[in-house]
Backbone as XML, in Angstrom:
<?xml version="1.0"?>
<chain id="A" units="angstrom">
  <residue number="1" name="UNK">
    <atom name="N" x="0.850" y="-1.181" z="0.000"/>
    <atom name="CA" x="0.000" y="0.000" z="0.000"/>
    <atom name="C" x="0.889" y="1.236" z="0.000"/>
  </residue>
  <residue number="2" name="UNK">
    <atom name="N" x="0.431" y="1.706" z="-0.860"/>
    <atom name="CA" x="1.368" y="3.584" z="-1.171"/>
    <atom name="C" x="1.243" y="4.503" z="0.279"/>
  </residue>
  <residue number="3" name="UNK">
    <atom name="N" x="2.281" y="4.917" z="1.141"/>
    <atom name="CA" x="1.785" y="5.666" z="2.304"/>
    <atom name="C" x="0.863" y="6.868" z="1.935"/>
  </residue>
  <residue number="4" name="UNK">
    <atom name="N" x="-0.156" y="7.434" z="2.684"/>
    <atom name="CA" x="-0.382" y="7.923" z="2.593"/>
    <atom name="C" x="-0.393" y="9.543" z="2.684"/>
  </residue>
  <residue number="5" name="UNK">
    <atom name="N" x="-0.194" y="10.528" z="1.705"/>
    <atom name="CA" x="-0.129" y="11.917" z="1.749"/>
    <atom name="C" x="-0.971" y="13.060" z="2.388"/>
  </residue>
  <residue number="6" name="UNK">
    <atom name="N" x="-0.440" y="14.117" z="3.328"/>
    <atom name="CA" x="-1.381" y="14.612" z="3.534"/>
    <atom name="C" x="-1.028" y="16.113" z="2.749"/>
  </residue>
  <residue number="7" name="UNK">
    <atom name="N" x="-2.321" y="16.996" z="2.754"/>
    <atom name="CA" x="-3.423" y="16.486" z="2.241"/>
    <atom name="C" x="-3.638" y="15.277" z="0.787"/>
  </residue>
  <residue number="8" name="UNK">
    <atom name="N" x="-4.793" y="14.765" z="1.550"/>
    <atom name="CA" x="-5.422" y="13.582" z="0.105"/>
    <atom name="C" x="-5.374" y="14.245" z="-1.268"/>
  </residue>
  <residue number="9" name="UNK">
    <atom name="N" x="-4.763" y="13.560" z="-2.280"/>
    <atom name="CA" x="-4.924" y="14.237" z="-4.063"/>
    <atom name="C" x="-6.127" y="14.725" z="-3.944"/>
  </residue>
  <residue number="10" name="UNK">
    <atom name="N" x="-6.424" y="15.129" z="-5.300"/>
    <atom name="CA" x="-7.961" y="15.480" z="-5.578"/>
    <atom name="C" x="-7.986" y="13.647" z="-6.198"/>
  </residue>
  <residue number="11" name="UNK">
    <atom name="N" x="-7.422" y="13.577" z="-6.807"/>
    <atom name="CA" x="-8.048" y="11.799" z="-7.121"/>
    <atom name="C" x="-8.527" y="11.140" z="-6.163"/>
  </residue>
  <residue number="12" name="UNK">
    <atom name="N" x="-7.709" y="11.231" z="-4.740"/>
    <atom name="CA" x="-8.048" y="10.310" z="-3.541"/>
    <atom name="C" x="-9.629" y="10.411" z="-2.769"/>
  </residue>
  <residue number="13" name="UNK">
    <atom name="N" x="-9.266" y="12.313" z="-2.906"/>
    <atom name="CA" x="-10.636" y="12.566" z="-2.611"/>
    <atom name="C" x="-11.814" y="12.332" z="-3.475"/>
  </residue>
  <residue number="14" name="UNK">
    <atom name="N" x="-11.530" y="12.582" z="-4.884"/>
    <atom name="CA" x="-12.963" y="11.893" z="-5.647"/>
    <atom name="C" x="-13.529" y="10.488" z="-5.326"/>
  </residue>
  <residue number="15" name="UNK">
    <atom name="N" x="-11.930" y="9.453" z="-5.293"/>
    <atom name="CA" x="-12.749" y="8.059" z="-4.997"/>
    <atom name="C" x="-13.166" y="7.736" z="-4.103"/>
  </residue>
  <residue number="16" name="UNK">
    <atom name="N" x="-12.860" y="8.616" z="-2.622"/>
    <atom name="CA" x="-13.175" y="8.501" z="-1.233"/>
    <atom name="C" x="-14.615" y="8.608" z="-1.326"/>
  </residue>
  <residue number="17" name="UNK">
    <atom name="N" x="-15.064" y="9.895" z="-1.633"/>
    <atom name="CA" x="-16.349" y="10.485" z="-2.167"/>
    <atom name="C" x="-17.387" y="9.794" z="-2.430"/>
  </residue>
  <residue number="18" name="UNK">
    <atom name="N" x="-16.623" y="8.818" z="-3.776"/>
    <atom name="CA" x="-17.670" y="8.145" z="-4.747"/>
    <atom name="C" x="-17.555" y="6.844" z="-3.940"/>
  </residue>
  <residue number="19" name="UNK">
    <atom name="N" x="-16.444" y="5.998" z="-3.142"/>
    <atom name="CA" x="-16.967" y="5.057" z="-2.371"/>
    <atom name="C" x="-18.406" y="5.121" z="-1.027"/>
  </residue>
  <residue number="20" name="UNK">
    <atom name="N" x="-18.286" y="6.919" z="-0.365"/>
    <atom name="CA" x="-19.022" y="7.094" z="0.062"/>
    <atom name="C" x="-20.315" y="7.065" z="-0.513"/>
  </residue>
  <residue number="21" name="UNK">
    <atom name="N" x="-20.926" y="7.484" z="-1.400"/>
    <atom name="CA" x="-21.771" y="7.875" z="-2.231"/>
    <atom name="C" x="-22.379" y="7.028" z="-3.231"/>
  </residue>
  <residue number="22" name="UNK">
    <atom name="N" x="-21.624" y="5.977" z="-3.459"/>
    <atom name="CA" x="-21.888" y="4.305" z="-3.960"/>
    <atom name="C" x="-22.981" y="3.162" z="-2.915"/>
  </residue>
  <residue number="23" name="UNK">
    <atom name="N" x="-22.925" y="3.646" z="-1.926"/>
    <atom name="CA" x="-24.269" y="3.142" z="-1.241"/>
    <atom name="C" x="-25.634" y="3.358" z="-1.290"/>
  </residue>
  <residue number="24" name="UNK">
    <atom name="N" x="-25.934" y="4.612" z="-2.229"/>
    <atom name="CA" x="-27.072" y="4.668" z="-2.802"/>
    <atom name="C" x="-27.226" y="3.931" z="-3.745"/>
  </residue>
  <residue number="25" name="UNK">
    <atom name="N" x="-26.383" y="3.862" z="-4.588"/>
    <atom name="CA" x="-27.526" y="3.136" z="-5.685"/>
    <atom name="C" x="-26.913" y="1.796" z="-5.222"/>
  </residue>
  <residue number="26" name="UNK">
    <atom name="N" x="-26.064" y="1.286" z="-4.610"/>
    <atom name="CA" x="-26.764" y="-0.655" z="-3.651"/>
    <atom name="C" x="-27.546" y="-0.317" z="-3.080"/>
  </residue>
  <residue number="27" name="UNK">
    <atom name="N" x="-28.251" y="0.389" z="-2.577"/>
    <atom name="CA" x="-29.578" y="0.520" z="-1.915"/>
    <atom name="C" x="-30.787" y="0.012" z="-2.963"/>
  </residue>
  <residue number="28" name="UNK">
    <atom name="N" x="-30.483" y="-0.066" z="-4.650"/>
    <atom name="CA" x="-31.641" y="-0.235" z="-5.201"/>
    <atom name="C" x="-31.372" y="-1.395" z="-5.663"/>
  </residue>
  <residue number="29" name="UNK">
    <atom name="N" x="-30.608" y="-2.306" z="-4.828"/>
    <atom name="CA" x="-30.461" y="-3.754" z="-5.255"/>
    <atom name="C" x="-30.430" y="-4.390" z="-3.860"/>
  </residue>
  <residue number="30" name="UNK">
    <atom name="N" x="-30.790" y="-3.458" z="-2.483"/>
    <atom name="CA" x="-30.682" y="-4.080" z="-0.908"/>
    <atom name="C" x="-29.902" y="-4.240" z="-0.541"/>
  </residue>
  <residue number="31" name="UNK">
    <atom name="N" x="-28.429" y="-3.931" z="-1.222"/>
    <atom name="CA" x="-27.689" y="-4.380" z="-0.256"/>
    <atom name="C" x="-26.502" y="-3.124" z="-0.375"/>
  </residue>
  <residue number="32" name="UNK">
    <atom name="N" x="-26.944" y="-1.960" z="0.391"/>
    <atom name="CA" x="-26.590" y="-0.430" z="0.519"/>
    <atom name="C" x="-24.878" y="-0.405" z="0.788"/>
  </residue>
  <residue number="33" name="UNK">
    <atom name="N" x="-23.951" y="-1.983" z="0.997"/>
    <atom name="CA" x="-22.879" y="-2.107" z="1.075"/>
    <atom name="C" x="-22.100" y="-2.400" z="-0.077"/>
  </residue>
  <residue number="34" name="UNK">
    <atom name="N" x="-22.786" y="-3.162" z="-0.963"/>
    <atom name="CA" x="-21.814" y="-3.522" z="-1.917"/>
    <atom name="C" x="-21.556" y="-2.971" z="-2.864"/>
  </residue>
  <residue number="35" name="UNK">
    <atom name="N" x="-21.671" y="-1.676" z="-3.631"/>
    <atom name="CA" x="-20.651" y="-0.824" z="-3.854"/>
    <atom name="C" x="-19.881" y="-0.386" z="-3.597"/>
  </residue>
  <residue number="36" name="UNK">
    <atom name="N" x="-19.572" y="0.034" z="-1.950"/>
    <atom name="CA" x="-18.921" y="0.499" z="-1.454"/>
    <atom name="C" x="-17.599" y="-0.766" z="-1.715"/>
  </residue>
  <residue number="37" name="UNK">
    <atom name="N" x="-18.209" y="-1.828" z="-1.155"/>
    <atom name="CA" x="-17.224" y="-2.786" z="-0.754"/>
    <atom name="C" x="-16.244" y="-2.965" z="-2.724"/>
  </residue>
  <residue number="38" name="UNK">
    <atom name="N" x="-17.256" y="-3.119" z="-3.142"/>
    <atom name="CA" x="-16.355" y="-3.274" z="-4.893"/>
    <atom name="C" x="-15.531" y="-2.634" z="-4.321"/>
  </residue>
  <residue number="39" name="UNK">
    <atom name="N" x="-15.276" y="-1.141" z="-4.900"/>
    <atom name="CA" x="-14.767" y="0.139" z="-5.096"/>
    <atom name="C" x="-13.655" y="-0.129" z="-4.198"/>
  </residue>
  <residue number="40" name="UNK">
    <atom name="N" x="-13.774" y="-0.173" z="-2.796"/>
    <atom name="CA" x="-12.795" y="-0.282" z="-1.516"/>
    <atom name="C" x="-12.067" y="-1.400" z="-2.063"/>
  </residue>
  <residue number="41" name="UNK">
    <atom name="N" x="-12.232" y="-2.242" z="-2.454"/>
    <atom name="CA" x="-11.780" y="-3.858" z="-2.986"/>
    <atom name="C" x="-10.754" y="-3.156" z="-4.389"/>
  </residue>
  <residue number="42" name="UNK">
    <atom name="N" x="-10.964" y="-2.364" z="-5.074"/>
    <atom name="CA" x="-10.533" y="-1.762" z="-6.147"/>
    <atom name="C" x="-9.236" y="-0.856" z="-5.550"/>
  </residue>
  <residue number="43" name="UNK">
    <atom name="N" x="-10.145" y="-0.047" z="-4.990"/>
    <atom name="CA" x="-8.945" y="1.151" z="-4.260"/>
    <atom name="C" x="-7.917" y="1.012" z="-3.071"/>
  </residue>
  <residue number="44" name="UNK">
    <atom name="N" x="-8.390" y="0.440" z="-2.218"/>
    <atom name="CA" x="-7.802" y="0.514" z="-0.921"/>
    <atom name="C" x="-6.160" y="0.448" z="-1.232"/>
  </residue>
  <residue number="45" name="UNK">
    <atom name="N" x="-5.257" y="-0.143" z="-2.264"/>
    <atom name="CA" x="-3.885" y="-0.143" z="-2.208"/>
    <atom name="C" x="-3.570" y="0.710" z="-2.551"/>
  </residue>
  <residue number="46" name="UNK">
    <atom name="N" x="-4.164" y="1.865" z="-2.774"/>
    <atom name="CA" x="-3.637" y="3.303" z="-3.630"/>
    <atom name="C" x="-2.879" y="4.132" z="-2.357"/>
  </residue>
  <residue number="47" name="UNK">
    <atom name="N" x="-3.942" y="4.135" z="-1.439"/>
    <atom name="CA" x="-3.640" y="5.385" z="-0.552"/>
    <atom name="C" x="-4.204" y="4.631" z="0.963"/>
  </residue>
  <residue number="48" name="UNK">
    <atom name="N" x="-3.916" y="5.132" z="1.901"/>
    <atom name="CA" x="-4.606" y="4.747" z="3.133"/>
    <atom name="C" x="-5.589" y="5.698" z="3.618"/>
  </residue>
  <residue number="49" name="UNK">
    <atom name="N" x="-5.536" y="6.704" z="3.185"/>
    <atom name="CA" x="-6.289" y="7.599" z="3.089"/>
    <atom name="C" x="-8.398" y="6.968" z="2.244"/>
  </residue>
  <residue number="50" name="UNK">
    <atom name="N" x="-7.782" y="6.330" z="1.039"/>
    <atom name="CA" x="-8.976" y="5.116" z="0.094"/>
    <atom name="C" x="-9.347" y="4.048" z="0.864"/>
  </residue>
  <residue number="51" name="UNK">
    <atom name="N" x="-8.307" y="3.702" z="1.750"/>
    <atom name="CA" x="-8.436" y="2.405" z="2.497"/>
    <atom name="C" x="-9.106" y="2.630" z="3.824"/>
  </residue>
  <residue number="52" name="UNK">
    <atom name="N" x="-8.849" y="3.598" z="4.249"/>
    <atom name="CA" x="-9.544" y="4.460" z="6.041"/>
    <atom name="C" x="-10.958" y="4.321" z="5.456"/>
  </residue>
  <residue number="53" name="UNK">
    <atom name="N" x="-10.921" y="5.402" z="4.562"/>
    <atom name="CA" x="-12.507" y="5.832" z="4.131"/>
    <atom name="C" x="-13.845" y="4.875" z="3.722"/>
  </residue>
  <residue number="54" name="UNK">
    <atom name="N" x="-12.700" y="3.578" z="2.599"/>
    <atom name="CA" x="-13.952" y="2.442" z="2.391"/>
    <atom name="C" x="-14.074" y="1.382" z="3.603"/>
  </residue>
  <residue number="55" name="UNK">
    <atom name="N" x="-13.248" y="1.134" z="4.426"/>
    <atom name="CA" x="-13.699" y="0.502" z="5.640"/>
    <atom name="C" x="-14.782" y="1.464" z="6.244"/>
  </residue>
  <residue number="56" name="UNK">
    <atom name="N" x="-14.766" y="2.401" z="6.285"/>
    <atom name="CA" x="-15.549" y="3.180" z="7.120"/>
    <atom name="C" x="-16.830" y="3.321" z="6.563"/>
  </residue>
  <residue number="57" name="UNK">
    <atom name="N" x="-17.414" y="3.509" z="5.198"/>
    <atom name="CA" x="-18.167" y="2.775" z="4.583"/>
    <atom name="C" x="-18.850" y="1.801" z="4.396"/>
  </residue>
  <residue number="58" name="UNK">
    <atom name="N" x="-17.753" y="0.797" z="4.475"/>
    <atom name="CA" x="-18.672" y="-0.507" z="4.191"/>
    <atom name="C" x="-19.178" y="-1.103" z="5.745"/>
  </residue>
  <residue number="59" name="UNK">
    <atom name="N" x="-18.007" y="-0.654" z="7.093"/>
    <atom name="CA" x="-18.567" y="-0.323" z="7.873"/>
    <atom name="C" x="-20.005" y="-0.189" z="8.490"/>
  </residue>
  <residue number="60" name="UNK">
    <atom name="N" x="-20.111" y="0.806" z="7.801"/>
    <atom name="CA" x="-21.506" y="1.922" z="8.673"/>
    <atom name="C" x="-22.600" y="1.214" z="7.786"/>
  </residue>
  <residue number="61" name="UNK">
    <atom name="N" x="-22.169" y="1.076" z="6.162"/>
    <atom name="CA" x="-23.541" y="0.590" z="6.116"/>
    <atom name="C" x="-23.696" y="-1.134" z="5.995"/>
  </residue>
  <residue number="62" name="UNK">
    <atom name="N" x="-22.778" y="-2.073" z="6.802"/>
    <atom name="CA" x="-23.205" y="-3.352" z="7.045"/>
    <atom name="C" x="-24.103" y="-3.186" z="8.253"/>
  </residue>
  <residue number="63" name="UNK">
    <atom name="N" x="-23.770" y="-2.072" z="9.288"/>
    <atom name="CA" x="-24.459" y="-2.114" z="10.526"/>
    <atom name="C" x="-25.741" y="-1.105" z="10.573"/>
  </residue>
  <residue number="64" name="UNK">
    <atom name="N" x="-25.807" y="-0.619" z="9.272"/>
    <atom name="CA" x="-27.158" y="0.077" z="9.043"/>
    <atom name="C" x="-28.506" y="-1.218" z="8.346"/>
  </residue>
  <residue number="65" name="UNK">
    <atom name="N" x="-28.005" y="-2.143" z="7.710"/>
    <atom name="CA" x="-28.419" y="-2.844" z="6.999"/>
    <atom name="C" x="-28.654" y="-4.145" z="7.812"/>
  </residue>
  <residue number="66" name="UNK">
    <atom name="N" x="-27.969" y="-4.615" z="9.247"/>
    <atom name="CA" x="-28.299" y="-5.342" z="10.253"/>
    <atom name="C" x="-29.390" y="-4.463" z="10.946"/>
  </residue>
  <residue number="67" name="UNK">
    <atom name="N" x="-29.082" y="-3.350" z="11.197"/>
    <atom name="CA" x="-30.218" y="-2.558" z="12.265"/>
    <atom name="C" x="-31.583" y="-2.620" z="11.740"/>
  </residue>
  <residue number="68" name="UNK">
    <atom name="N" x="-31.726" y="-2.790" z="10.332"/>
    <atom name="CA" x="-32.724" y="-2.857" z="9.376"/>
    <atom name="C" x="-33.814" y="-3.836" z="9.607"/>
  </residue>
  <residue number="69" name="UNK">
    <atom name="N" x="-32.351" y="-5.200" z="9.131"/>
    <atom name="CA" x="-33.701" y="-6.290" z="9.608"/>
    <atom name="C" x="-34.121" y="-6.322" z="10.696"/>
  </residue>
  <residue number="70" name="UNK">
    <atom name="N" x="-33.936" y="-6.127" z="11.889"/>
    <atom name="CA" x="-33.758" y="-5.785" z="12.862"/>
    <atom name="C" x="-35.143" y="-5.055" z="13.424"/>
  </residue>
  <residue number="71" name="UNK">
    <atom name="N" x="-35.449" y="-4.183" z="12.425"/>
    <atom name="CA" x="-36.802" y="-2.957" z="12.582"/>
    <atom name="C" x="-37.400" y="-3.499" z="11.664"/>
  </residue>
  <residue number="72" name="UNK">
    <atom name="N" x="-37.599" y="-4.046" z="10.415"/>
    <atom name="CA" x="-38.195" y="-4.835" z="9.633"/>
    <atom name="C" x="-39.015" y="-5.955" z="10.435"/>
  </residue>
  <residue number="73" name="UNK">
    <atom name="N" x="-38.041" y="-6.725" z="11.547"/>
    <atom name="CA" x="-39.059" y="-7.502" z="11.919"/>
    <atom name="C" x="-39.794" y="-7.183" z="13.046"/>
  </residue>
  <residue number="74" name="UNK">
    <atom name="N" x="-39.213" y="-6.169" z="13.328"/>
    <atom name="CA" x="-39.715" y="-5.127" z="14.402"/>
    <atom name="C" x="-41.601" y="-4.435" z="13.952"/>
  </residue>
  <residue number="75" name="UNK">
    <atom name="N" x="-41.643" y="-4.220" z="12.526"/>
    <atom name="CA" x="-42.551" y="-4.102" z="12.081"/>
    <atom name="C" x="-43.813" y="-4.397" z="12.206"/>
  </residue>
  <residue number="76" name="UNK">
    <atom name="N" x="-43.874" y="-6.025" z="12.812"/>
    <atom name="CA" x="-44.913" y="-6.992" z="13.147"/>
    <atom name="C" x="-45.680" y="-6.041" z="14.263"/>
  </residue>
  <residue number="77" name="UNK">
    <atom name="N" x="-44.852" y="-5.566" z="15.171"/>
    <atom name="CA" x="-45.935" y="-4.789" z="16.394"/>
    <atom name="C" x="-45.514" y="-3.773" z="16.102"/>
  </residue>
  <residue number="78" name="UNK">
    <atom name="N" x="-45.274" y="-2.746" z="14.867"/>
    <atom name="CA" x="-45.704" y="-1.591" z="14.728"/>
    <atom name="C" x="-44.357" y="-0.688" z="15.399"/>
  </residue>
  <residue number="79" name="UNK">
    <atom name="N" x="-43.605" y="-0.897" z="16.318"/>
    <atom name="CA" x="-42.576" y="-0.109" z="16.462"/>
    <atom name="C" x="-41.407" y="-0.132" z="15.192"/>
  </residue>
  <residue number="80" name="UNK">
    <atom name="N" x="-41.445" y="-1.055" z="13.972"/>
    <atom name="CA" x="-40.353" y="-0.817" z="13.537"/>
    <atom name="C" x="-40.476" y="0.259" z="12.483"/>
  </residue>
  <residue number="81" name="UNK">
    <atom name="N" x="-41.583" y="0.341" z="12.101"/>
    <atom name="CA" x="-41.868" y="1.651" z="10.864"/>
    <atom name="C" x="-41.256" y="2.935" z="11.900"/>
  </residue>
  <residue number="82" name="UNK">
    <atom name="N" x="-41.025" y="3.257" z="12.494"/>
    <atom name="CA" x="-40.816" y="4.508" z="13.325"/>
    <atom name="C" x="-39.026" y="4.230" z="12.940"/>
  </residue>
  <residue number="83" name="UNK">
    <atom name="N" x="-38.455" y="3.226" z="13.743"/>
    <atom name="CA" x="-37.482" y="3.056" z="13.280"/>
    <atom name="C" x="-36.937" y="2.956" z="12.284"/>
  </residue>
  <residue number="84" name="UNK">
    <atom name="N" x="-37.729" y="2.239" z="11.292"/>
    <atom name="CA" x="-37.321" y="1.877" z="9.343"/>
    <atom name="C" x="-37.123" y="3.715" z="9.364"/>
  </residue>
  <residue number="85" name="UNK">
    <atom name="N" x="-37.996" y="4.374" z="9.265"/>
    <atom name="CA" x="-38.198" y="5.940" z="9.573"/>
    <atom name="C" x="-36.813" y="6.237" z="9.741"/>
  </residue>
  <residue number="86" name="UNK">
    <atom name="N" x="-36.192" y="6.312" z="11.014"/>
    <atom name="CA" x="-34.983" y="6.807" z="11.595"/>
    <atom name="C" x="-33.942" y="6.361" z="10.940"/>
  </residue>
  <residue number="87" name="UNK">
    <atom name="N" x="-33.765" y="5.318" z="11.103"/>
    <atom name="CA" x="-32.826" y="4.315" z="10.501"/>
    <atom name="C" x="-32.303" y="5.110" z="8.805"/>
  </residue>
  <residue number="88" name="UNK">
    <atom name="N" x="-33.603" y="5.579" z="7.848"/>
    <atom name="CA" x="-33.271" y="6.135" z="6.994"/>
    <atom name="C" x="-32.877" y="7.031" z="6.640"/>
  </residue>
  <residue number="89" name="UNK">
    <atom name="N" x="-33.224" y="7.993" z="7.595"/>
    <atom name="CA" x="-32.745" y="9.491" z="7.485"/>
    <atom name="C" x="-31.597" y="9.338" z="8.555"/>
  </residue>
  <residue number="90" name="UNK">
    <atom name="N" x="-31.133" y="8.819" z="9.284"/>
    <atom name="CA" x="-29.703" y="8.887" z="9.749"/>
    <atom name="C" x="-28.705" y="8.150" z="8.487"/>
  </residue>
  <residue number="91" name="UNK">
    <atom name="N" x="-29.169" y="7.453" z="7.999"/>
    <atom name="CA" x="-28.505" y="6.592" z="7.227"/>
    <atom name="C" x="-28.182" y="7.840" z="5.687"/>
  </residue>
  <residue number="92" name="UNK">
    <atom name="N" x="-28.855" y="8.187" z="5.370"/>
    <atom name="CA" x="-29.117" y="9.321" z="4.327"/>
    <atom name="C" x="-28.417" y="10.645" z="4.723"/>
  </residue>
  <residue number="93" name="UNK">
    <atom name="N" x="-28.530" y="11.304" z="5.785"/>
    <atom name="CA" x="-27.760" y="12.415" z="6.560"/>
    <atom name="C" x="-26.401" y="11.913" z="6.306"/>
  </residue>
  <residue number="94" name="UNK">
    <atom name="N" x="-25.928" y="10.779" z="7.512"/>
    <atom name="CA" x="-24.383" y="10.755" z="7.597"/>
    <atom name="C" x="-23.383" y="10.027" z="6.491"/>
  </residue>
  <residue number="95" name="UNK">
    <atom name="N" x="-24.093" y="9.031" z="5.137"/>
    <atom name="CA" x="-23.785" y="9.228" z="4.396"/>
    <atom name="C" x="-23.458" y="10.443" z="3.378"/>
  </residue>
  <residue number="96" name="UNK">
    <atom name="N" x="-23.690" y="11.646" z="3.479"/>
    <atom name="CA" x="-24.104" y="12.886" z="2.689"/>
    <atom name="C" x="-22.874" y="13.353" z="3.593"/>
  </residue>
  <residue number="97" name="UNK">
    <atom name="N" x="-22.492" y="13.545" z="5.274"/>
    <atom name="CA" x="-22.088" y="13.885" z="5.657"/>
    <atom name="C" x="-20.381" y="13.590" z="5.859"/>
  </residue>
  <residue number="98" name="UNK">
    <atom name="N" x="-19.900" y="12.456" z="5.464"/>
    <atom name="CA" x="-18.998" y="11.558" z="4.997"/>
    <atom name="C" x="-18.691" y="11.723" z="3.466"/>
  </residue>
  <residue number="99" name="UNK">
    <atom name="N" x="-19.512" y="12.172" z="2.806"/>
    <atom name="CA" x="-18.999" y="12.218" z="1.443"/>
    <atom name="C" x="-17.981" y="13.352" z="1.290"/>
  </residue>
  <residue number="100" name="UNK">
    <atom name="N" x="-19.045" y="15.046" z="1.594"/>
    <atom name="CA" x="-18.344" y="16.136" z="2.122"/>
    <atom name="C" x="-17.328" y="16.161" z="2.415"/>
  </residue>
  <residue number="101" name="UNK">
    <atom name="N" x="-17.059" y="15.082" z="3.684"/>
    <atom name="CA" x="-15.873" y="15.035" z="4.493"/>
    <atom name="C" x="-15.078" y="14.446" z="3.993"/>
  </residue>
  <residue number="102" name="UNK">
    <atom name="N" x="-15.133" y="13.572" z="3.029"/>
    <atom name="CA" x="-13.694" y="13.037" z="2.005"/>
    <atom name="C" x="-13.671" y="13.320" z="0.837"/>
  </residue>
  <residue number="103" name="UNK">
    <atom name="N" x="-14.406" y="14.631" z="0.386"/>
    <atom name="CA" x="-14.561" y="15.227" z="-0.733"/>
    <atom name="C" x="-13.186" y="16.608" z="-0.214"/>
  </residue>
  <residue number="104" name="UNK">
    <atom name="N" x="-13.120" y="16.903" z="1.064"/>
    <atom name="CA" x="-13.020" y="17.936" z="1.646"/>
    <atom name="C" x="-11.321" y="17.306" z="2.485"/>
  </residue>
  <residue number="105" name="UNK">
    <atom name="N" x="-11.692" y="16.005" z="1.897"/>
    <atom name="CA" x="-9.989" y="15.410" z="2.654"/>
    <atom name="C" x="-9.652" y="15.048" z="3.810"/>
  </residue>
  <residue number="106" name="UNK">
    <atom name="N" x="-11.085" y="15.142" z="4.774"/>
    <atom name="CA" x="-11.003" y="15.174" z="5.807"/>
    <atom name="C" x="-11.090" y="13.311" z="6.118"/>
  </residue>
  <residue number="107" name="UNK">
    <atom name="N" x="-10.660" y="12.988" z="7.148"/>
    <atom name="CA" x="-10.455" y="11.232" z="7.531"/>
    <atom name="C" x="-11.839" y="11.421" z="7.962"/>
  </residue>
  <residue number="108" name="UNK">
    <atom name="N" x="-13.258" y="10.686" z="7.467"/>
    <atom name="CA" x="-14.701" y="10.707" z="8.465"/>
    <atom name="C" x="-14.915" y="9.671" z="9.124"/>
  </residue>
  <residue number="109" name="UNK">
    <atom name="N" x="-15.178" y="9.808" z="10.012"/>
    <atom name="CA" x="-15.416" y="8.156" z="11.043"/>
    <atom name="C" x="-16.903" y="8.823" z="11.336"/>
  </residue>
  <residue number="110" name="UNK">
    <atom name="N" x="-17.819" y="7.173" z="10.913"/>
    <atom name="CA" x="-19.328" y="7.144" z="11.122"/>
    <atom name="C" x="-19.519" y="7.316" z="13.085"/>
  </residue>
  <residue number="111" name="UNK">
    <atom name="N" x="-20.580" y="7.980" z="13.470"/>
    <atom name="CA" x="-20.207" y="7.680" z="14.939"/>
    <atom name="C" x="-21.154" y="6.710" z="15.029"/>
  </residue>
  <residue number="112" name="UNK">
    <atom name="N" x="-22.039" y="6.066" z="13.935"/>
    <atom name="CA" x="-22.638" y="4.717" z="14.506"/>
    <atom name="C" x="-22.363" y="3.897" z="13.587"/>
  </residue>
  <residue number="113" name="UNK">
    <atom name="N" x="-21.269" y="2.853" z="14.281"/>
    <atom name="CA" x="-21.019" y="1.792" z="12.858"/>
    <atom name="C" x="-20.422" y="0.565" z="14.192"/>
  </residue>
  <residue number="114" name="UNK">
    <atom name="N" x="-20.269" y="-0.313" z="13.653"/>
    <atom name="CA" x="-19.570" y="-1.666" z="13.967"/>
    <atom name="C" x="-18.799" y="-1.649" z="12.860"/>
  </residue>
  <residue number="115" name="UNK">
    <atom name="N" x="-17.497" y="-2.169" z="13.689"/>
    <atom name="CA" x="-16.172" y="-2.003" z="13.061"/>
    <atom name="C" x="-16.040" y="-3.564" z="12.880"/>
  </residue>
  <residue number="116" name="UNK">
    <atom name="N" x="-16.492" y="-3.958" z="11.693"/>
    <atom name="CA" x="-16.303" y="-5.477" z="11.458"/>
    <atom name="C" x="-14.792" y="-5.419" z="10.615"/>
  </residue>
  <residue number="117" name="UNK">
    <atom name="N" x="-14.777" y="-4.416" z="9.579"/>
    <atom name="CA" x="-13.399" y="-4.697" z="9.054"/>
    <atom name="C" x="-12.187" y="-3.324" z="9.786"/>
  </residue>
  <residue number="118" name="UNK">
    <atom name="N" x="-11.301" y="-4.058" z="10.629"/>
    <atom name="CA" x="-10.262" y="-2.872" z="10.784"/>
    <atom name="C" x="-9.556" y="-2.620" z="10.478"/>
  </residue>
</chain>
């Protein structure tokens, strides 16, 4: 892996960006991680800077996508639509908010994620 520079290229920061920002459209196939994870799988030897950012990614949204089913089956007695609710607009916010932030070069750490890959 290439050490990483500070500040991030503008290249580093575009793919940081677009790994962030690649969880929308897996969202229209269910599984809001696996773009991210491609891309990170693609990039991560470039920079550690590519490599911080798509862990942190694929990260936040494996444990957005557990919390899911989670409120999905929660659904049955009516508390999980409130949550499906939350769940989306946090999920939608701090993705948006992470993109910014490695658009902008900055290292973003989700503050709600399970750190399955470190």
């Amino acid at each position: 892996m290439n050490s990483h520079t500070f500040p991030p290229t503008r290249d580093e920061r575009f793919w940081a960006t677009l790994i962030h920002l690649s969880a929308f459209i897996s969202l229209f196939i269910g599984l809001n991680f696996l773009a991210p994870l491609v891309l990170w799988l693609l990039k991560r030897d470039e920079s550690s800077f590519l490599n911080e950012q798509g862990k942190e990614a694929i990260n936040f949204n494996l444990t957005i996508s557990i919390f899911s089913v989670f409120a999905i089956i929660l659904t049955l007695i009516l508390i999980g639509w409130p949550l499906l609710w939350l769940l989306s607009v946090l999920w939608l916010v701090l993705v948006l908010v992470a993109a910014v932030n490695a658009n902008q070069g900055k290292n973003y750490r989700y503050p709600v994620s399970i750190r399955f890959i470190k």
